[in-house]
mmCIF entry with sequence, helices, sheets and N, C-alpha, C, O atoms, coordinates in Angstrom:
data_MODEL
# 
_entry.id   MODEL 
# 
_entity.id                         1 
_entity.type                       polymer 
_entity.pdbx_number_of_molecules   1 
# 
_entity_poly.entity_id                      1 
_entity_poly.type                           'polypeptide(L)' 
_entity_poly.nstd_linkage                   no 
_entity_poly.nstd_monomer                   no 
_entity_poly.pdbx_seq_one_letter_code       
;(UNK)(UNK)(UNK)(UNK)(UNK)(UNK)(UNK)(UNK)(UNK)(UNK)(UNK)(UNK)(UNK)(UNK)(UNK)(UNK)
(UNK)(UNK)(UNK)(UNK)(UNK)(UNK)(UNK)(UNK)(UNK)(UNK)(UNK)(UNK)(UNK)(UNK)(UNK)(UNK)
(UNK)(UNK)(UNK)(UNK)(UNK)(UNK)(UNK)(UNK)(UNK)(UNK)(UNK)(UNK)(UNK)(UNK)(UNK)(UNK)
(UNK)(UNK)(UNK)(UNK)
;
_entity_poly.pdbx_seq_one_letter_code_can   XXXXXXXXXXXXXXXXXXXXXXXXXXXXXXXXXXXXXXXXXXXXXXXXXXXX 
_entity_poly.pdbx_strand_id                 A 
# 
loop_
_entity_poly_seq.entity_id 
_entity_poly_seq.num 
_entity_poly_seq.mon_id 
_entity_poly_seq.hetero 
1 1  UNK n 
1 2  UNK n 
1 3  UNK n 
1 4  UNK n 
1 5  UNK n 
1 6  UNK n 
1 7  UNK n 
1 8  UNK n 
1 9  UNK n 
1 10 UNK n 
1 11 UNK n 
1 12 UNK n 
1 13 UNK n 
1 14 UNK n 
1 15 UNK n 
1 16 UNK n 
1 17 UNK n 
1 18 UNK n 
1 19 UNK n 
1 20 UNK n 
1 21 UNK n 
1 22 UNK n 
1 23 UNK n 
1 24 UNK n 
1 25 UNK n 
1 26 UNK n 
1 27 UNK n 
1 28 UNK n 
1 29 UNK n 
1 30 UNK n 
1 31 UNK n 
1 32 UNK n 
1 33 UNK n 
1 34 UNK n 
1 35 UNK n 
1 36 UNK n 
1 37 UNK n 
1 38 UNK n 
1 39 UNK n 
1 40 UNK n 
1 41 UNK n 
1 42 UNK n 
1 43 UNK n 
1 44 UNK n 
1 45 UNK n 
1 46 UNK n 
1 47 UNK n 
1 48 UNK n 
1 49 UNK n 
1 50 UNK n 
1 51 UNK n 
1 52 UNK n 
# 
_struct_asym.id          A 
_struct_asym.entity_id   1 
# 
loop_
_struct_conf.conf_type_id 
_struct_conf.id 
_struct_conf.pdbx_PDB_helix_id 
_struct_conf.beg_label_comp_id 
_struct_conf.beg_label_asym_id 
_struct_conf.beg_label_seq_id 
_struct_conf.pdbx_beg_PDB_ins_code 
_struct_conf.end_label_comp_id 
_struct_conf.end_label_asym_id 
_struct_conf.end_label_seq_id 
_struct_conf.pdbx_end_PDB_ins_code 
_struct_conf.beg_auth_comp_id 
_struct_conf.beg_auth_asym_id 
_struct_conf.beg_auth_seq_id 
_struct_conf.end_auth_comp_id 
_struct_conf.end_auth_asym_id 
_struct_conf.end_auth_seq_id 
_struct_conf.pdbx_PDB_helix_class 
_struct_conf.details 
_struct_conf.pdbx_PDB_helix_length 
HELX_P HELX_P1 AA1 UNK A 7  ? UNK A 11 ? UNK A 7  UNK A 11 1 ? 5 
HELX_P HELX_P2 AA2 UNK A 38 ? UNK A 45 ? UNK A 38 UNK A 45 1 ? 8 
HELX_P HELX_P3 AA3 UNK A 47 ? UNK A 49 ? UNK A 47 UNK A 49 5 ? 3 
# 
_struct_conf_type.id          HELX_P 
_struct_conf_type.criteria    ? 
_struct_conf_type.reference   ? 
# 
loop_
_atom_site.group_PDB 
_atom_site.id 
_atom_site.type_symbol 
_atom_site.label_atom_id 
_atom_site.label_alt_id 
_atom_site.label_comp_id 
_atom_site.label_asym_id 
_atom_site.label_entity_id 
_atom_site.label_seq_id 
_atom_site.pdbx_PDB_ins_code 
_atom_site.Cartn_x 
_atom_site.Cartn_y 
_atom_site.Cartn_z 
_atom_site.occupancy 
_atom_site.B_iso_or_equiv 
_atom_site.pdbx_formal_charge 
_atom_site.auth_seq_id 
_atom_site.auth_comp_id 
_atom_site.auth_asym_id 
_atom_site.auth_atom_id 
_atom_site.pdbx_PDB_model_num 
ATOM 1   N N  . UNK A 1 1  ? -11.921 -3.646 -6.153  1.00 0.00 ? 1  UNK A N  1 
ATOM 2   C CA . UNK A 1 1  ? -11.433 -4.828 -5.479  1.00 0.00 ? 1  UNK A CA 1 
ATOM 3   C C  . UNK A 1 1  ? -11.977 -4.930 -4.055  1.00 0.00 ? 1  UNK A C  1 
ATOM 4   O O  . UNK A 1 1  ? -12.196 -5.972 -3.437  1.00 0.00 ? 1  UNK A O  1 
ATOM 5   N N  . UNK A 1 2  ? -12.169 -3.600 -3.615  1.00 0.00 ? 2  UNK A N  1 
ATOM 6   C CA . UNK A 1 2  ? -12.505 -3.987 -2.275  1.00 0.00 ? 2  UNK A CA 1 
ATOM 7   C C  . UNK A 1 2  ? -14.285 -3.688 -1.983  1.00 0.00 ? 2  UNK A C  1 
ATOM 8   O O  . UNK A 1 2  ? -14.929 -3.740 -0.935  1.00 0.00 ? 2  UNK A O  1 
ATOM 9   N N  . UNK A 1 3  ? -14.639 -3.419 -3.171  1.00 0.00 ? 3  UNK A N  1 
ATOM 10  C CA . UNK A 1 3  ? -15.980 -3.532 -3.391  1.00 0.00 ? 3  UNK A CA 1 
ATOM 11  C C  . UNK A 1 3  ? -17.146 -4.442 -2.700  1.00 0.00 ? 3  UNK A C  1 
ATOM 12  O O  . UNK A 1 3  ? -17.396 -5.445 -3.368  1.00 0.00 ? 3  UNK A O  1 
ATOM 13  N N  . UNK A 1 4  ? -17.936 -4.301 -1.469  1.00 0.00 ? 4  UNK A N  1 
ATOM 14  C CA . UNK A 1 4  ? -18.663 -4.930 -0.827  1.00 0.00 ? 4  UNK A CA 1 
ATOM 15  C C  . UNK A 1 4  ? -18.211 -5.548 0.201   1.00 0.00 ? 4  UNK A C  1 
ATOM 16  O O  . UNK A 1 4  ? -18.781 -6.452 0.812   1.00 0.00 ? 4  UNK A O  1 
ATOM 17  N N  . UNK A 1 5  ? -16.762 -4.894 0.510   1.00 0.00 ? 5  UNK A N  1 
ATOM 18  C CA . UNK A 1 5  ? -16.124 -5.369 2.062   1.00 0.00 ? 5  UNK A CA 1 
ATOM 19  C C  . UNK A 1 5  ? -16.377 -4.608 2.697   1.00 0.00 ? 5  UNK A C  1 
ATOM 20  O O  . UNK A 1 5  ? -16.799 -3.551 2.227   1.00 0.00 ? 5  UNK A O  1 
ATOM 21  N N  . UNK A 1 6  ? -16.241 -4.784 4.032   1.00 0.00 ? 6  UNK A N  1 
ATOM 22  C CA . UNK A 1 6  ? -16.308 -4.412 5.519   1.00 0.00 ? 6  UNK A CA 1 
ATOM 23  C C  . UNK A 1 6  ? -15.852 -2.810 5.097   1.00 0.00 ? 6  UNK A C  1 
ATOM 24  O O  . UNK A 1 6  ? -15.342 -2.460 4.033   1.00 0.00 ? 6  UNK A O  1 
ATOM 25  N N  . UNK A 1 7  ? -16.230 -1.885 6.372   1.00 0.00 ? 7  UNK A N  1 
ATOM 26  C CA . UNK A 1 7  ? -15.586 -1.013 6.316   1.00 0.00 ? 7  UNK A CA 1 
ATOM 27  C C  . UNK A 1 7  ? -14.069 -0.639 6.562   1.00 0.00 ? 7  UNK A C  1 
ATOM 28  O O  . UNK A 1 7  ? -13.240 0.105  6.040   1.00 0.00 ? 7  UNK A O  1 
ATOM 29  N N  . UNK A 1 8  ? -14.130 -1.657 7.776   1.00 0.00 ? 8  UNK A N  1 
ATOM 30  C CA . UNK A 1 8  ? -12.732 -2.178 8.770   1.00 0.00 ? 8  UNK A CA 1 
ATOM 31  C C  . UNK A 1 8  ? -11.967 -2.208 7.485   1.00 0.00 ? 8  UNK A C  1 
ATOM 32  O O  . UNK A 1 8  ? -11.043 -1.449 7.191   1.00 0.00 ? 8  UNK A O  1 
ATOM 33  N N  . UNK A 1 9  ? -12.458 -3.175 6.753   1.00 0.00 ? 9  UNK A N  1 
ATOM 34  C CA . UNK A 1 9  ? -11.334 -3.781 5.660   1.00 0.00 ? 9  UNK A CA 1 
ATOM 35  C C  . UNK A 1 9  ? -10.923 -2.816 4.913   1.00 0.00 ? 9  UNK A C  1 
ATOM 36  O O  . UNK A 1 9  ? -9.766  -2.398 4.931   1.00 0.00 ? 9  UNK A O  1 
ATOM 37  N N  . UNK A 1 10 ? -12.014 -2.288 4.045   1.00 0.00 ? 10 UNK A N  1 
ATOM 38  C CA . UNK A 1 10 ? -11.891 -0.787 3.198   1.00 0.00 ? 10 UNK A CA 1 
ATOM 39  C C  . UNK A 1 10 ? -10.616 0.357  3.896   1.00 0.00 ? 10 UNK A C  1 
ATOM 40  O O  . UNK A 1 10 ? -9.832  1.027  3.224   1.00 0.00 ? 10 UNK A O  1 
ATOM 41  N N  . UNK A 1 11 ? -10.725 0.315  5.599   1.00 0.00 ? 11 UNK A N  1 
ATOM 42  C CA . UNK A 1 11 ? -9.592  1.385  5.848   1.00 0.00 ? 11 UNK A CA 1 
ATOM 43  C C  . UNK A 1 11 ? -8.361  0.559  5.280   1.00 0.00 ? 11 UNK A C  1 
ATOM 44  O O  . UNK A 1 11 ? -7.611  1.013  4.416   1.00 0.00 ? 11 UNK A O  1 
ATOM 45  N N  . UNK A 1 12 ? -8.239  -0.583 5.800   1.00 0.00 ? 12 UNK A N  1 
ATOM 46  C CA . UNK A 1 12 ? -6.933  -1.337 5.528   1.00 0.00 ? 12 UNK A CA 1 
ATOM 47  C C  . UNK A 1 12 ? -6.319  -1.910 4.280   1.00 0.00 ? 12 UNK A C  1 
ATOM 48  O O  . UNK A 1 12 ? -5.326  -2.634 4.203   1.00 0.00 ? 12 UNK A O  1 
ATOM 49  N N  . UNK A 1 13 ? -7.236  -1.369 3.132   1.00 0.00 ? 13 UNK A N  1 
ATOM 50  C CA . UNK A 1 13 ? -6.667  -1.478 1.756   1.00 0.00 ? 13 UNK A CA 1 
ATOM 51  C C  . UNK A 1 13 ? -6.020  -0.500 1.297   1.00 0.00 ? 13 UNK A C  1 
ATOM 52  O O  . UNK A 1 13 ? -6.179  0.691  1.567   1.00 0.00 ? 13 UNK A O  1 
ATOM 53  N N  . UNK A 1 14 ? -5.142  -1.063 0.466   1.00 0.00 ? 14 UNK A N  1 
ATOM 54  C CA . UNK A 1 14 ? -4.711  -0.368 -0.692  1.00 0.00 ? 14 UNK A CA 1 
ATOM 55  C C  . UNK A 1 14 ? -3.813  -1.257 -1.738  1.00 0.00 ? 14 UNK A C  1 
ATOM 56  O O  . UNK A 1 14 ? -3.465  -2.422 -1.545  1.00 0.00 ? 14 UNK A O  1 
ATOM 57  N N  . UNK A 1 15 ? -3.476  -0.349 -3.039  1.00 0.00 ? 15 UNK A N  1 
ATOM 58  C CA . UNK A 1 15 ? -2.805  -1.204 -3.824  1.00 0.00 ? 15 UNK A CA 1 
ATOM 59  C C  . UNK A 1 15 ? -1.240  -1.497 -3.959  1.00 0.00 ? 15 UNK A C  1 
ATOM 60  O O  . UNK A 1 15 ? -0.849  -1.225 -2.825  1.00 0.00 ? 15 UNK A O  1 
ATOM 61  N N  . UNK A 1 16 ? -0.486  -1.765 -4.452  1.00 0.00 ? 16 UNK A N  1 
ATOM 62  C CA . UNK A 1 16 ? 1.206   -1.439 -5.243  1.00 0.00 ? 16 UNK A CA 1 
ATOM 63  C C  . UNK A 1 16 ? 1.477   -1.834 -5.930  1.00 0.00 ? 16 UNK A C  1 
ATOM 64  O O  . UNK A 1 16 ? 0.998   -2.905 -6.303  1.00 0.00 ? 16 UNK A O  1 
ATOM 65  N N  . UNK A 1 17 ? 2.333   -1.272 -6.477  1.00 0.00 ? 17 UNK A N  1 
ATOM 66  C CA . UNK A 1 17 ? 3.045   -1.728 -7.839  1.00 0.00 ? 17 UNK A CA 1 
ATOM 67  C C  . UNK A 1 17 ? 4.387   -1.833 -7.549  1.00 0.00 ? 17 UNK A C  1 
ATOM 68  O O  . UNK A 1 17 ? 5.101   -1.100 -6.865  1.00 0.00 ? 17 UNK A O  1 
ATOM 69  N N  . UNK A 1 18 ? 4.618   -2.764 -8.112  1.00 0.00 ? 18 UNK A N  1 
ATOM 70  C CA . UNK A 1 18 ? 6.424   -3.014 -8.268  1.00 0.00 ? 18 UNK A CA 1 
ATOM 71  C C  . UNK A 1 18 ? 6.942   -2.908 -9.575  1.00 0.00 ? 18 UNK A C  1 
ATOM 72  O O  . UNK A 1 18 ? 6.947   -3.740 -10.483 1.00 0.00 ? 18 UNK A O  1 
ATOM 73  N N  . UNK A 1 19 ? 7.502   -1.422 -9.516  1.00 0.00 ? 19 UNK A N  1 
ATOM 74  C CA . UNK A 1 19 ? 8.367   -1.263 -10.628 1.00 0.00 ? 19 UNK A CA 1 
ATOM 75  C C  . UNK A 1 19 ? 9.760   -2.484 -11.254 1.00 0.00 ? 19 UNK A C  1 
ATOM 76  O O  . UNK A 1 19 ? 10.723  -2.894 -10.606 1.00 0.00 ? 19 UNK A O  1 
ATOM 77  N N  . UNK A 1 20 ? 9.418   -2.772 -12.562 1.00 0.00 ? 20 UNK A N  1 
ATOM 78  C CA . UNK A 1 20 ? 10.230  -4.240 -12.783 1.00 0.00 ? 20 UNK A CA 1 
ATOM 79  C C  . UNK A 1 20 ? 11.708  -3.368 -14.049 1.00 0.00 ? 20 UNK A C  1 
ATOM 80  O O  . UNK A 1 20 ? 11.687  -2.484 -14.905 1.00 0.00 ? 20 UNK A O  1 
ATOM 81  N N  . UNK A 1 21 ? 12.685  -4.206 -13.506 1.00 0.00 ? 21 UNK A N  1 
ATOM 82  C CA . UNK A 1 21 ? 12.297  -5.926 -12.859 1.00 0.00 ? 21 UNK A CA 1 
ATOM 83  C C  . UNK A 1 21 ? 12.798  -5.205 -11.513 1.00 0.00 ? 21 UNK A C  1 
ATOM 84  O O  . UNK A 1 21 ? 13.449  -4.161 -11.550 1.00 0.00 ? 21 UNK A O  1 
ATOM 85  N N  . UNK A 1 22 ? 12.453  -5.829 -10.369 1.00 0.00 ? 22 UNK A N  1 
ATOM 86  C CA . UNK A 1 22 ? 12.086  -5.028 -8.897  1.00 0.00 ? 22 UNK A CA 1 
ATOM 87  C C  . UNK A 1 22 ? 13.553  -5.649 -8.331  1.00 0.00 ? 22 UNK A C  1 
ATOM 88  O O  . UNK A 1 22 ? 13.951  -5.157 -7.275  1.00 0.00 ? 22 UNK A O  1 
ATOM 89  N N  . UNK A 1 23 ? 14.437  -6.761 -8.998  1.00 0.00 ? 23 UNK A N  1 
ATOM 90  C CA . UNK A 1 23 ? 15.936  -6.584 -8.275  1.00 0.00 ? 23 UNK A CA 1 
ATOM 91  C C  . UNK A 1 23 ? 16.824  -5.368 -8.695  1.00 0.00 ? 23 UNK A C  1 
ATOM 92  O O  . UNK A 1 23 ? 17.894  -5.338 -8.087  1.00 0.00 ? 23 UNK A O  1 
ATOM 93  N N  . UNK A 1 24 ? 16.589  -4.158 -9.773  1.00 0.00 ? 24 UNK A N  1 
ATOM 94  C CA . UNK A 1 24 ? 17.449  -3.823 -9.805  1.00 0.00 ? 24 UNK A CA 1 
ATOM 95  C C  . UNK A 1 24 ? 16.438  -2.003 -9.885  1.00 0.00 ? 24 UNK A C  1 
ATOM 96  O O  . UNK A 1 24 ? 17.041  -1.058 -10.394 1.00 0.00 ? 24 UNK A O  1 
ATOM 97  N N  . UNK A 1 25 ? 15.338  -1.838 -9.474  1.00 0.00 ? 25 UNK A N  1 
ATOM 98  C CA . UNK A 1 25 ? 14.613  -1.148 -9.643  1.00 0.00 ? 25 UNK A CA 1 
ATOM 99  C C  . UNK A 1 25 ? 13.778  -0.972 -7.889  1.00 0.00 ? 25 UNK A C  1 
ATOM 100 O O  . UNK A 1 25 ? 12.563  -1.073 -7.720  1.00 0.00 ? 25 UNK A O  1 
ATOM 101 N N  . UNK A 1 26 ? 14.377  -0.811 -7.235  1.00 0.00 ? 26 UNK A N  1 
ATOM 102 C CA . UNK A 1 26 ? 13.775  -0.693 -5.801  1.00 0.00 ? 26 UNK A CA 1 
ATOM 103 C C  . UNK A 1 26 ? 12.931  0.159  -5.736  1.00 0.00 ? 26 UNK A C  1 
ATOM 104 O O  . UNK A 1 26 ? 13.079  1.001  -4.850  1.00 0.00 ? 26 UNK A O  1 
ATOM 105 N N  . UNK A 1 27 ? 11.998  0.239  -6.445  1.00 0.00 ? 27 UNK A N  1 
ATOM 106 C CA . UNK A 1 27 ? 10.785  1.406  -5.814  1.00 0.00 ? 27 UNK A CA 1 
ATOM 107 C C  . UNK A 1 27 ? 8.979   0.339  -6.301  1.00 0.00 ? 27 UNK A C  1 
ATOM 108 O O  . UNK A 1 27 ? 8.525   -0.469 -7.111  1.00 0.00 ? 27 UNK A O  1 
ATOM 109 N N  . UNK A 1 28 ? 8.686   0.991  -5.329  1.00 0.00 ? 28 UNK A N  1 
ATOM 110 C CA . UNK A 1 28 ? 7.171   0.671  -5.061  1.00 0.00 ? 28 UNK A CA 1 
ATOM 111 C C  . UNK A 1 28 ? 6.019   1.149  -5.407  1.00 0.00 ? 28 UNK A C  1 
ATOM 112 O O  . UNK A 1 28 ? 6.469   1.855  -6.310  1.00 0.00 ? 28 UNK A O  1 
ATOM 113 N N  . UNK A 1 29 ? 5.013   1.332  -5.435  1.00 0.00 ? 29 UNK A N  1 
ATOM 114 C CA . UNK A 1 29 ? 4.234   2.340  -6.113  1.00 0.00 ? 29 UNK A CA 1 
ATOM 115 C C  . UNK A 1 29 ? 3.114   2.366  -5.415  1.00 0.00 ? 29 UNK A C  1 
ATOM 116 O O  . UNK A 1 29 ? 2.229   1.657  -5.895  1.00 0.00 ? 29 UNK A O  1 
ATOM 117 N N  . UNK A 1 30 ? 2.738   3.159  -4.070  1.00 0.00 ? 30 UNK A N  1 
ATOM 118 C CA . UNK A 1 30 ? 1.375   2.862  -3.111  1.00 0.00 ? 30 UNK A CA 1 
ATOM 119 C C  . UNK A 1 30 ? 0.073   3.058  -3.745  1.00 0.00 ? 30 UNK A C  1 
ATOM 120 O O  . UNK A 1 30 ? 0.165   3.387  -4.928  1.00 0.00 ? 30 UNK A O  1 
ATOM 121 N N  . UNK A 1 31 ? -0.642  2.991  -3.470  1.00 0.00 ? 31 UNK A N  1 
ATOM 122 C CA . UNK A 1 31 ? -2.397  3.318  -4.288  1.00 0.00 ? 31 UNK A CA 1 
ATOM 123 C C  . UNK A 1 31 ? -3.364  3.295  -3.027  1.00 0.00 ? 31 UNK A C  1 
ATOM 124 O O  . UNK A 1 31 ? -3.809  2.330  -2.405  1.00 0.00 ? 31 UNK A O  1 
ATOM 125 N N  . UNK A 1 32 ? -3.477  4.133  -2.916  1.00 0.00 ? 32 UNK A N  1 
ATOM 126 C CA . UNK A 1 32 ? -4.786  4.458  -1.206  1.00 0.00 ? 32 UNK A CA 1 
ATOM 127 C C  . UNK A 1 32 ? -5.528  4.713  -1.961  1.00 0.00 ? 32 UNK A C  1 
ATOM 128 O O  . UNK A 1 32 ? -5.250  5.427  -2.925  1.00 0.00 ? 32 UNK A O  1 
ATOM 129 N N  . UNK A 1 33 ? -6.681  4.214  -1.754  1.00 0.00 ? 33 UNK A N  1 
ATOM 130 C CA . UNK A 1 33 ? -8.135  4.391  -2.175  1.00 0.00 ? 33 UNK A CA 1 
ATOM 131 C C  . UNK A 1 33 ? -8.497  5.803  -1.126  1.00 0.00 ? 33 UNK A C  1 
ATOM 132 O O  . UNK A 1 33 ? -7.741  6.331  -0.311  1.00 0.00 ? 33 UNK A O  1 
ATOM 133 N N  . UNK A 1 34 ? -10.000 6.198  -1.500  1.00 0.00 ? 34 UNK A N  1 
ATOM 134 C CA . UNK A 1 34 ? -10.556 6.605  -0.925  1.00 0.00 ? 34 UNK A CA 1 
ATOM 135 C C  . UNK A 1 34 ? -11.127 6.524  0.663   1.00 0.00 ? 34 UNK A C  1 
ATOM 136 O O  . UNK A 1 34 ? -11.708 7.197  1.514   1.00 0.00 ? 34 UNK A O  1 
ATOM 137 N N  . UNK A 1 35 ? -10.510 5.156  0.417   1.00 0.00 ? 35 UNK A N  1 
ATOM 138 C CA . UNK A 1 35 ? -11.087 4.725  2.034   1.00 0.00 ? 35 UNK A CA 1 
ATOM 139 C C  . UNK A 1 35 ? -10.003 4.419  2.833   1.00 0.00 ? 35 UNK A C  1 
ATOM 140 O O  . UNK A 1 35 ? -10.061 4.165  4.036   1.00 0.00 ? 35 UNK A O  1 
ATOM 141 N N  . UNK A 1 36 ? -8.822  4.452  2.008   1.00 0.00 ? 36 UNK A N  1 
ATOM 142 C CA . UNK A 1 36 ? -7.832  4.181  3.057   1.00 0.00 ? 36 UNK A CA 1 
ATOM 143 C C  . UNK A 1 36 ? -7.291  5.069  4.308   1.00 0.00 ? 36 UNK A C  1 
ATOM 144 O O  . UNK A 1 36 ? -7.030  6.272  4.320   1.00 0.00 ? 36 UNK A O  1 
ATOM 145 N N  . UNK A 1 37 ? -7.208  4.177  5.288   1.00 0.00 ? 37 UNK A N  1 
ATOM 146 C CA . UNK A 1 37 ? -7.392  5.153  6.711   1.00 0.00 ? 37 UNK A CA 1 
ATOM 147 C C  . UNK A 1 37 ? -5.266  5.501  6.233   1.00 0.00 ? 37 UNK A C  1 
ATOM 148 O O  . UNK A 1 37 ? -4.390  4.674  5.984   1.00 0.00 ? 37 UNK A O  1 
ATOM 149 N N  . UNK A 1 38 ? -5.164  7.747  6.332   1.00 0.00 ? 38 UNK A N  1 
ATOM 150 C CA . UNK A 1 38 ? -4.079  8.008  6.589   1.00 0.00 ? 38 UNK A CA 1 
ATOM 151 C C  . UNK A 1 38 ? -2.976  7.042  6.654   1.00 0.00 ? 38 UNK A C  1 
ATOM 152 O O  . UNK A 1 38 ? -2.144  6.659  5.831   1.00 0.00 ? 38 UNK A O  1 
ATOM 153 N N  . UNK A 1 39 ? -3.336  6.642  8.434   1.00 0.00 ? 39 UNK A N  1 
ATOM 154 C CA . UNK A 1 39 ? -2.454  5.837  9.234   1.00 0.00 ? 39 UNK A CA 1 
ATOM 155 C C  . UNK A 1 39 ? -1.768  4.861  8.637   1.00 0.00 ? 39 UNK A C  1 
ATOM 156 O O  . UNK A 1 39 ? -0.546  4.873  8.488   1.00 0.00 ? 39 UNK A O  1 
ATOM 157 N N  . UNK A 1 40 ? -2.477  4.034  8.296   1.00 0.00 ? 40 UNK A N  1 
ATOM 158 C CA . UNK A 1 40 ? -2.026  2.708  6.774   1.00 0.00 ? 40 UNK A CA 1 
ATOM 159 C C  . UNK A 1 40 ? -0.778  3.200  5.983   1.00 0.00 ? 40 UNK A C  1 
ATOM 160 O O  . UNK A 1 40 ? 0.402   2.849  5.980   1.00 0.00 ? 40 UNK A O  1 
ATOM 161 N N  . UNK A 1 41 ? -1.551  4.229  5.256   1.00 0.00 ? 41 UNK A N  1 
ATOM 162 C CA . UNK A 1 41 ? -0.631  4.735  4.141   1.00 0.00 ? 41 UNK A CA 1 
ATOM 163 C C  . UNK A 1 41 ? 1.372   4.943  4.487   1.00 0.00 ? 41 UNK A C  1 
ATOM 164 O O  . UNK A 1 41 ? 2.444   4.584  4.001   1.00 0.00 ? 41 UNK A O  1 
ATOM 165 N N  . UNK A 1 42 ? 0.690   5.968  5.937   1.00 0.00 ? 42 UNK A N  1 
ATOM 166 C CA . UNK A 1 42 ? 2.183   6.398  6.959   1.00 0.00 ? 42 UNK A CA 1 
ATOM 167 C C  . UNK A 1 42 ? 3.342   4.871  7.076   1.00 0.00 ? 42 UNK A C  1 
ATOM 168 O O  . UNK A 1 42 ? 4.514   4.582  6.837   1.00 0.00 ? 42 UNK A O  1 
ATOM 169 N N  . UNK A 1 43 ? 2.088   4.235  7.600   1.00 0.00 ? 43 UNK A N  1 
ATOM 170 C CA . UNK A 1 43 ? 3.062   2.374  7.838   1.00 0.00 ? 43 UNK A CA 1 
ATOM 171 C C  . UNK A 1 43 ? 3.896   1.980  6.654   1.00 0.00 ? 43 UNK A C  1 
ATOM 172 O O  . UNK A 1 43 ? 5.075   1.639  6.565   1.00 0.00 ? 43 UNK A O  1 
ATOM 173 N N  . UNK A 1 44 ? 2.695   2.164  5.552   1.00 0.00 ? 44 UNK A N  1 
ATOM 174 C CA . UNK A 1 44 ? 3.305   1.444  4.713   1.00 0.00 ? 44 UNK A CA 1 
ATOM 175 C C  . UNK A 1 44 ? 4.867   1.901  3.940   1.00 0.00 ? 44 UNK A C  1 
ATOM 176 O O  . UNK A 1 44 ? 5.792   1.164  3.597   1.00 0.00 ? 44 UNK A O  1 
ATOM 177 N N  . UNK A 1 45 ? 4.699   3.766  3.805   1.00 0.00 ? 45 UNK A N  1 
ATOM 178 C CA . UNK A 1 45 ? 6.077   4.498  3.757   1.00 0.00 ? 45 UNK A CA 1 
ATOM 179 C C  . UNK A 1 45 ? 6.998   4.758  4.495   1.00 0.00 ? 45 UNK A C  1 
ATOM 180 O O  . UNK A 1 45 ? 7.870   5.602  4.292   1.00 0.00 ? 45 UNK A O  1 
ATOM 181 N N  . UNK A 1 46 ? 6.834   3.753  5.809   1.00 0.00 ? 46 UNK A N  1 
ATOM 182 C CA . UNK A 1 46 ? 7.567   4.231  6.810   1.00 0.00 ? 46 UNK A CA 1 
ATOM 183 C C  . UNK A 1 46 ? 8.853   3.408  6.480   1.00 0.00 ? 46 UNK A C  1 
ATOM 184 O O  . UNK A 1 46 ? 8.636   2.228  6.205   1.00 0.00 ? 46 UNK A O  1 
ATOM 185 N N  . UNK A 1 47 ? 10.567  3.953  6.454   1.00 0.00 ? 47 UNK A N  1 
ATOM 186 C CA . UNK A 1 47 ? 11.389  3.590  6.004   1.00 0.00 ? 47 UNK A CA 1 
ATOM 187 C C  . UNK A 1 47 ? 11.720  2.233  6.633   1.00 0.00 ? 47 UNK A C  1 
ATOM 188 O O  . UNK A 1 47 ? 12.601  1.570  6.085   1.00 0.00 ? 47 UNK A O  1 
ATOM 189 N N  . UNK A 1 48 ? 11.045  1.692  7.842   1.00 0.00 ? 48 UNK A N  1 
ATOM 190 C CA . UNK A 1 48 ? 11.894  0.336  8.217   1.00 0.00 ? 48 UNK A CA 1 
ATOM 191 C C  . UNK A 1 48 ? 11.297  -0.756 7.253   1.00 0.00 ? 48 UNK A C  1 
ATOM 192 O O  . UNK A 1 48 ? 11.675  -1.900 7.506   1.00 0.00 ? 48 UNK A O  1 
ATOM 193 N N  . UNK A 1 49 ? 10.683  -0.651 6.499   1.00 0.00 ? 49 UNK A N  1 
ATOM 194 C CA . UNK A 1 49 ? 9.996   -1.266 5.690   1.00 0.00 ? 49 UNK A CA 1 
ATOM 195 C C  . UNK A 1 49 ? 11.701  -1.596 4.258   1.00 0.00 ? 49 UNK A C  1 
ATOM 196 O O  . UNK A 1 49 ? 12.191  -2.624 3.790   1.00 0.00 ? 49 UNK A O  1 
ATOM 197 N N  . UNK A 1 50 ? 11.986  -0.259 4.103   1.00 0.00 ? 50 UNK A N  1 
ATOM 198 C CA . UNK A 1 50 ? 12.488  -0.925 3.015   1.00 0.00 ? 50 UNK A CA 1 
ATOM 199 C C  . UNK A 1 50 ? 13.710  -1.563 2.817   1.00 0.00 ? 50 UNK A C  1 
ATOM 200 O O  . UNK A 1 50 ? 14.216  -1.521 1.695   1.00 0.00 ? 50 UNK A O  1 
ATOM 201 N N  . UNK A 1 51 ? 14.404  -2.296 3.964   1.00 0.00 ? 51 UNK A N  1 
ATOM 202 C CA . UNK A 1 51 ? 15.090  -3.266 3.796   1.00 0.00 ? 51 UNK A CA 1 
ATOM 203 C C  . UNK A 1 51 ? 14.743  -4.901 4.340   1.00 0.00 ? 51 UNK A C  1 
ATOM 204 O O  . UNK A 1 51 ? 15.592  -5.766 4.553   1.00 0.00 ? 51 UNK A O  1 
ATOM 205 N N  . UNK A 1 52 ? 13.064  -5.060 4.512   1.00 0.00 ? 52 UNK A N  1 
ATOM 206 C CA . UNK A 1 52 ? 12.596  -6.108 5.227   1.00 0.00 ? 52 UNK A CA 1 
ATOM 207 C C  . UNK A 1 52 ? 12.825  -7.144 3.836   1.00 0.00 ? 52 UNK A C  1 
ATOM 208 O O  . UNK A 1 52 ? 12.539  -8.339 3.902   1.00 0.00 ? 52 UNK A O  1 
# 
């Protein structure tokens, strides 16, 4: 997917999944590529996230 983008971009990807049906199943499912920069990953598990 992120095939022939920027590098910039490449750090700032990744995938998820939403375990269904996702009202009664609250979990997420991250996917960091190879290129995903750490830092990203940290944001994205960081707990203030999961009541936004």
């Amino acid at each position: 997917m992120a095939e022939g983008r920027s590098d910039d971009f490449k750090k700032h990807f990744l995938g998820t999944h939403f375990f269904n049906p996702p009202r009664y199943l609250k979990l997420l499912e991250i996917i960091p590529t190879e290129h995903t920069d750490p830092d990203v990953v940290a944001y994205v598990n960081y707990p203030h996230l999961a009541n936004a």
